[in-house]
C-alpha positions as CSV (number, residue, x, y, z in Angstrom):
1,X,100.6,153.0,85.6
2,X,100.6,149.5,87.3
3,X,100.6,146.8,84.3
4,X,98.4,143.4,84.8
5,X,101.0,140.4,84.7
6,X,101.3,138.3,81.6
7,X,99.5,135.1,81.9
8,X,100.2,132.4,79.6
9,X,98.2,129.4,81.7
10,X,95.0,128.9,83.3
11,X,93.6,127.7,86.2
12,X,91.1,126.0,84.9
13,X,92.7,122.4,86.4
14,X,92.9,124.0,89.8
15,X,89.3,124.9,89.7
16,X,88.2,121.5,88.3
17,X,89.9,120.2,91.1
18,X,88.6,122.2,93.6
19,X,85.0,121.1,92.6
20,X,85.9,117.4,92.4
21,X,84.9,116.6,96.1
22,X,81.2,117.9,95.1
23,X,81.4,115.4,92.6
24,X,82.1,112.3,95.2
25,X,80.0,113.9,97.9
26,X,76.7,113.6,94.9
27,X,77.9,110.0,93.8
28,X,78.1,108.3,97.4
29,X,75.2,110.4,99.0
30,X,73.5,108.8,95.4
31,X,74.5,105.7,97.1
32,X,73.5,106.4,100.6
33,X,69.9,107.8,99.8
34,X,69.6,105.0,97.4
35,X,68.3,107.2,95.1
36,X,69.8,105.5,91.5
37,X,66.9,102.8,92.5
38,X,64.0,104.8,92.1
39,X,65.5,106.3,88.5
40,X,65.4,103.5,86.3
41,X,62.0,105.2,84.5
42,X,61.9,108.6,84.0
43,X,60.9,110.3,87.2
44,X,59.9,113.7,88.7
45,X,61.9,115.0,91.7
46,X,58.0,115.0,93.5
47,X,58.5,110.9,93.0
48,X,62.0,110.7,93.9
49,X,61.4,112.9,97.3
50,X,58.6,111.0,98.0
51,X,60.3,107.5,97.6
52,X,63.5,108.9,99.6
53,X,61.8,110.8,102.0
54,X,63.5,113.9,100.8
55,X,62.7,118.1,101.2
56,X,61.0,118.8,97.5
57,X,63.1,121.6,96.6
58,X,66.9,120.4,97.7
59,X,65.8,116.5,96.2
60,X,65.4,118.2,92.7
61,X,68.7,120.1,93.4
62,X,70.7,117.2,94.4
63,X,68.9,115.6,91.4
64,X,70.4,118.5,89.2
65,X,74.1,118.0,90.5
66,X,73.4,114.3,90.0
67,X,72.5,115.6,86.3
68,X,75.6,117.7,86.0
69,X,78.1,115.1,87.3
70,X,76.9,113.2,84.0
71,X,75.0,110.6,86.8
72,X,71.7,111.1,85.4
73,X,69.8,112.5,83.0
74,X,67.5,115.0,82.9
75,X,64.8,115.4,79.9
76,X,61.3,117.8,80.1
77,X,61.8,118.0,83.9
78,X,62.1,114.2,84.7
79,X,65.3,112.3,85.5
80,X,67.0,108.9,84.4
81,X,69.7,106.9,85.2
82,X,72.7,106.6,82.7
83,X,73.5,103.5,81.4
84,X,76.5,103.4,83.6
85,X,74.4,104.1,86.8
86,X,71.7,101.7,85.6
87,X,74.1,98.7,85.0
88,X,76.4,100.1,88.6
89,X,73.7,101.1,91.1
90,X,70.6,99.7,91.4
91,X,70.4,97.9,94.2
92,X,69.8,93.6,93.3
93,X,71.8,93.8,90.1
94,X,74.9,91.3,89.8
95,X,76.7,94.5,89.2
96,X,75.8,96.8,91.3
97,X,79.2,98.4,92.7
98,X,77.2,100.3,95.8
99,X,78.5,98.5,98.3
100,X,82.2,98.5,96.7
101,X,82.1,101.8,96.4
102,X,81.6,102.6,99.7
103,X,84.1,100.3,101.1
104,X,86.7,102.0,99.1
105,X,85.7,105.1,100.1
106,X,86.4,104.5,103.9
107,X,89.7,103.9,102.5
108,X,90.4,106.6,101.5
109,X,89.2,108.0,105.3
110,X,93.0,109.0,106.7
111,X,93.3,111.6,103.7
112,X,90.8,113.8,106.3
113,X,93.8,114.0,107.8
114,X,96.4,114.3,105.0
115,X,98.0,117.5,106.1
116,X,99.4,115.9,109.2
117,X,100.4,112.7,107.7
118,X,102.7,114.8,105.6
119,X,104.0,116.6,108.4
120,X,104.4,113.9,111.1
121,X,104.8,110.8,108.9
122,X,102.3,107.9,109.2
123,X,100.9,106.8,112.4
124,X,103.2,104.4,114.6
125,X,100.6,101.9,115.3
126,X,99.7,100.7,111.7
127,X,96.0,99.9,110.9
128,X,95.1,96.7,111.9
129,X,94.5,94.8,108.1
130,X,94.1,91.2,109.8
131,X,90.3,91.0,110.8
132,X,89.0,88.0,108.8
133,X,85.1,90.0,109.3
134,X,86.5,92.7,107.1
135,X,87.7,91.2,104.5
136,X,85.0,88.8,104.3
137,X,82.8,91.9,103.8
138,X,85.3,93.1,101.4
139,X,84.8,89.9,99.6
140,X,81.3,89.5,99.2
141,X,81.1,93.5,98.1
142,X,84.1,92.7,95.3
143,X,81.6,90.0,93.6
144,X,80.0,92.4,92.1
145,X,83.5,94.3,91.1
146,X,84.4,90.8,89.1
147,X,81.1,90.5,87.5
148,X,81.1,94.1,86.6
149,X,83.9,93.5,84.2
150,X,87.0,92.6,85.8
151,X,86.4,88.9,85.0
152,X,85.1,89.6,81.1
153,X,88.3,90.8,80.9
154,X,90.3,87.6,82.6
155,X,88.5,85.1,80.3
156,X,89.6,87.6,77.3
157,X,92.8,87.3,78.1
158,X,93.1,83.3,79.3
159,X,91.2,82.1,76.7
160,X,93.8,83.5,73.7
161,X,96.7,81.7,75.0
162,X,97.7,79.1,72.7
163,X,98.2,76.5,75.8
164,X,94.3,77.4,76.5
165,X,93.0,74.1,75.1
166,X,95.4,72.3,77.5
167,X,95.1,73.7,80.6
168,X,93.6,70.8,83.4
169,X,93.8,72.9,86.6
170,X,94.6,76.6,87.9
171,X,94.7,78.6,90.9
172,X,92.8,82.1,91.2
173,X,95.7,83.0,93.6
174,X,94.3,85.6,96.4
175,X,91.2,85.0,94.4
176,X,88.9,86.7,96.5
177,X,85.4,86.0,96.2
178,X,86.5,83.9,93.2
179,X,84.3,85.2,90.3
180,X,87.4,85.5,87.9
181,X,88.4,81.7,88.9
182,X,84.5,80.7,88.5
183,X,84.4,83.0,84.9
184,X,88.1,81.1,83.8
185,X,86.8,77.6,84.7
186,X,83.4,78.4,83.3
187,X,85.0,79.3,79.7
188,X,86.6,76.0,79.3
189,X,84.8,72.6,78.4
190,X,86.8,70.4,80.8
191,X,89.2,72.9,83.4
192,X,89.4,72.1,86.9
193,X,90.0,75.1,89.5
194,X,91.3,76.1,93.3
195,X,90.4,79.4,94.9
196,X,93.0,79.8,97.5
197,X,92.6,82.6,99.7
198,X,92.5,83.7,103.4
199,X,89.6,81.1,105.3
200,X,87.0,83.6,105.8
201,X,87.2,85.1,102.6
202,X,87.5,81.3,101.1
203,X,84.0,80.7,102.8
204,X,82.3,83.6,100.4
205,X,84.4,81.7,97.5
206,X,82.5,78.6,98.5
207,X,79.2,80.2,98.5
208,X,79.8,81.6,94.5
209,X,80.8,78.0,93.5
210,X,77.8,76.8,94.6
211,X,75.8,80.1,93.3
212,X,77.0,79.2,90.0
213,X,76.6,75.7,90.7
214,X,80.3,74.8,89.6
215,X,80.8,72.7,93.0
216,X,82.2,69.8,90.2
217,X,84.7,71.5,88.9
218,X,85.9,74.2,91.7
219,X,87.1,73.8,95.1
220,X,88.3,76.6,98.2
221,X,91.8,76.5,99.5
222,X,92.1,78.6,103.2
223,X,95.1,79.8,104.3
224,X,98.2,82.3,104.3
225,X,99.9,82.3,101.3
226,X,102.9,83.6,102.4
227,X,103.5,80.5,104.4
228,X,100.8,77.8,104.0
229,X,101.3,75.2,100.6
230,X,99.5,77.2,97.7
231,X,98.4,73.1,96.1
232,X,100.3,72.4,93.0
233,X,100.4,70.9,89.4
234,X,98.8,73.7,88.1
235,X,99.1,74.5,84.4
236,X,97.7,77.7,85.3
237,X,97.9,80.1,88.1
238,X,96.5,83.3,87.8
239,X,97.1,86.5,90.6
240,X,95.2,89.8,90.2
241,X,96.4,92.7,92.7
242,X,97.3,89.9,95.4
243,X,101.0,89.6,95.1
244,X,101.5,93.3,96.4
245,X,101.4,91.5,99.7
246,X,104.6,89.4,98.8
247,X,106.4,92.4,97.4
248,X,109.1,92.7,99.8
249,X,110.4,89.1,99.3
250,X,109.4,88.6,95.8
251,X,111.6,86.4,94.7
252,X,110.7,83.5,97.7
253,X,107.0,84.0,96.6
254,X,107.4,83.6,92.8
255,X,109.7,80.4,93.0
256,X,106.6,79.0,95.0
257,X,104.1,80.3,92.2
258,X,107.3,78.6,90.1
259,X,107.4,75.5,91.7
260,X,103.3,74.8,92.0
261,X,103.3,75.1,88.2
262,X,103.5,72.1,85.5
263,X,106.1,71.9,82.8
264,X,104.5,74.2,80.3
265,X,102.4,76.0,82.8
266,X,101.6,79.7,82.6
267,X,101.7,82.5,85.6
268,X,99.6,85.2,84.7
269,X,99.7,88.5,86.9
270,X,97.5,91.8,86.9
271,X,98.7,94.5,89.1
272,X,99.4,98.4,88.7
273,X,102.9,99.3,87.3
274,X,103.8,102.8,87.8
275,X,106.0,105.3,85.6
276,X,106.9,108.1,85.6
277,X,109.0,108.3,88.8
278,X,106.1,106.7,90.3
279,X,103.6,109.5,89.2
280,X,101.2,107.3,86.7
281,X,99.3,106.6,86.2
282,X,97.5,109.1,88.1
283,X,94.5,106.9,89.1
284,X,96.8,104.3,90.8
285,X,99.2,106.5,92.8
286,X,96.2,108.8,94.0
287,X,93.9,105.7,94.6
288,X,96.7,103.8,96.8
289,X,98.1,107.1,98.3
290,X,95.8,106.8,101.6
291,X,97.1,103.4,102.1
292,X,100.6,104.2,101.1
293,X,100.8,107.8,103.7
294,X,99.5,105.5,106.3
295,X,102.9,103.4,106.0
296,X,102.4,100.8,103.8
297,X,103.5,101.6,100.3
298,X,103.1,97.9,98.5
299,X,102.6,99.4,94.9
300,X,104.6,98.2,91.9
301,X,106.9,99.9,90.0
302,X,106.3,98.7,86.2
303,X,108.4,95.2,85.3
304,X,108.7,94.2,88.9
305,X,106.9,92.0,89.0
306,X,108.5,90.6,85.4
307,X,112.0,91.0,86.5
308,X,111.4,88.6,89.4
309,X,110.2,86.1,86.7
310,X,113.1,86.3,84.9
311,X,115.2,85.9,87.8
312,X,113.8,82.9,89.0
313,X,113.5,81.3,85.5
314,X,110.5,81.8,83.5
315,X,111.3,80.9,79.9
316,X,109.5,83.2,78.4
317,X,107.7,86.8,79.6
318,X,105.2,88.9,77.8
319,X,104.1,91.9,79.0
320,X,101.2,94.3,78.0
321,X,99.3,97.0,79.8
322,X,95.5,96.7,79.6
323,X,92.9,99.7,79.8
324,X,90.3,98.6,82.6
325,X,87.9,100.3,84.6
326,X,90.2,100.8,87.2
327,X,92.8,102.3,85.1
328,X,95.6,100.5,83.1
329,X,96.6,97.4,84.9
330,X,99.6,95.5,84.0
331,X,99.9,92.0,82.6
332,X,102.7,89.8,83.0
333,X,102.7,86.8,81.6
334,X,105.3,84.1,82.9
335,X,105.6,80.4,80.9
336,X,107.9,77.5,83.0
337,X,109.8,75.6,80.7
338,X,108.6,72.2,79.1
339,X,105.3,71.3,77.7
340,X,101.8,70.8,79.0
């Protein structure tokens, strides 16, 4: 008689992956239908199809995926937000990471066609990344990414260095809509700061400085920094996921980041570092792999980004790796020689 085979595994990992894309699909039609708006009180699925214009019966089974995901809640047939969805997506919230979302998830649009990518290599016209309209939408969305965290996080790790009382001036380098650069300045009695990134995005910078009424002590830089003057006499510069575009001629870009710093001053640089044989961590190498297929690999290996400091002369480097919500980001730290 026919024997069944020995198994010594299970699938269960295959399966759990197999239901992952139900999993997006609730979170960003959440998003779409606004629905995390209307759950902030306990609510029935008649009050949520009413306020969404839903169909009654697929609202309160949408509203039970929602539940199972670990979205919401549900308690004695009425539904809540988490704390995570109440502080993320509700719509007029400082934090509400809606809009972000989304934007990454058209990102992640060529994976559609991921099968073909693999077999005919990426596309020979690369995606146009150069309209200033898109990443001044980016921008404004990735405010709300900063506040949400990110830049709690900065001011944690800025505000321990022991040259922290003495710092007169940074750059937020590629800083974006610049609430990290606005949270750095804002921890400091006296520090001065530049936000220098391309103009349009610079424009949404200038609109947070004002927001958070720090016109006295911020100003905008616009330009490329790849070949425009990035200021100087900094005795800070910080650079969060920004130098990936400088990656293939590293060592040119971090003698300018060098040579804009005071005696003394500190580079400080956040940016994925991957292991493994570029494997891990998993949420960076499947989170960049859209952009990566589509011919533009720019992701760090970890201690790149240190090595180049030692090569061009940092005195000292210290590096860490720091759990955030986007995974575990890599901090370099990079001190020129000489004294603030």
């Amino acid at each position: 008689m026919k024997k069944l085979p020995e198994v010594n595994v299970s699938f269960d990992n295959l399966y759990g992956i197999l239901i992952a894309p139900i999993r997006h699909k609730m979170l960003m039609t959440g998003i779409e239908l606004k629905v995390f708006n209307h759950l902030s009180e306990p609510s029935s699925a008649q009050s949520v199809a009413g306020a969404i214009g839903g169909h009654l019966v697929n609202t309160r089974l949408f509203l039970d995926g929602l539940a199972a995901s670990g979205l919401i809640m549900k308690k004695d047939g009425l539904y809540q937000n988490t704390p995570v969805t109440q502080t993320f997506m509700v719509e007029g919230s400082q934090t509400y990471l809606g809009q972000h979302l989304s934007i990454q998830n058209q990102f992640w649009a060529p994976l559609e066609n991921l099968a073909n990518l693999v077999k005919e290599g990426p596309p020979s016209t690369p995606e146009d990344m150069s309209s200033g309209e898109m990443w001044e939408q980016i921008a404004v969305a990735m405010a709300n990414y900063e506040r949400a965290g990110m830049a709690q996080q900065a001011i944690e790790i800025v505000s321990v260095l022991p040259e922290f009382s003495s710092i007169k001036k940074m750059l937020d380098l590629g800083g974006g809509p610049g609430m990290v650069g606005i949270a750095i300045v804002g921890s400091h009695p006296t520090m001065k700061g530049v936000i220098f990134d391309q103009p349009p995005v610079a424009k949404v910078a200038e609109n947070f400085i004002k927001e958070y009424e720090m016109e006295a002590r911020m100003e905008v830089m616009g330009g490329n920094y790849m070949i425009d003057s990035i200021g100087g006499e900094y005795d800070l510069v910080w650079a969060s996921f920004t130098l990936n575009f400088a990656r293939h001629d590293m060592d040119t870009f971090m003698k300018k980041i060098y040579d804009a710093l005071n005696p003394g001053g500190v580079f400080i640089s956040s940016a994925e570092g991957l292991t493994h044989e570029r494997t891990k961590p998993e949420i960076m190498v499947l989170g960049m792999s859209s952009i990566s297929l589509m011919g533009q690999d720019m992701c760090f290996d970890q201690g790149f980004i240190a090595d180049a400091m030692t090569r061009i002369g940092f005195k000292s480097i210290h590096s860490c790796t720091l759990d955030t919500p986007v995974g575990p980001v890599d901090i370099d730290i990079g001190r020129k020689g000489g004294k603030l």
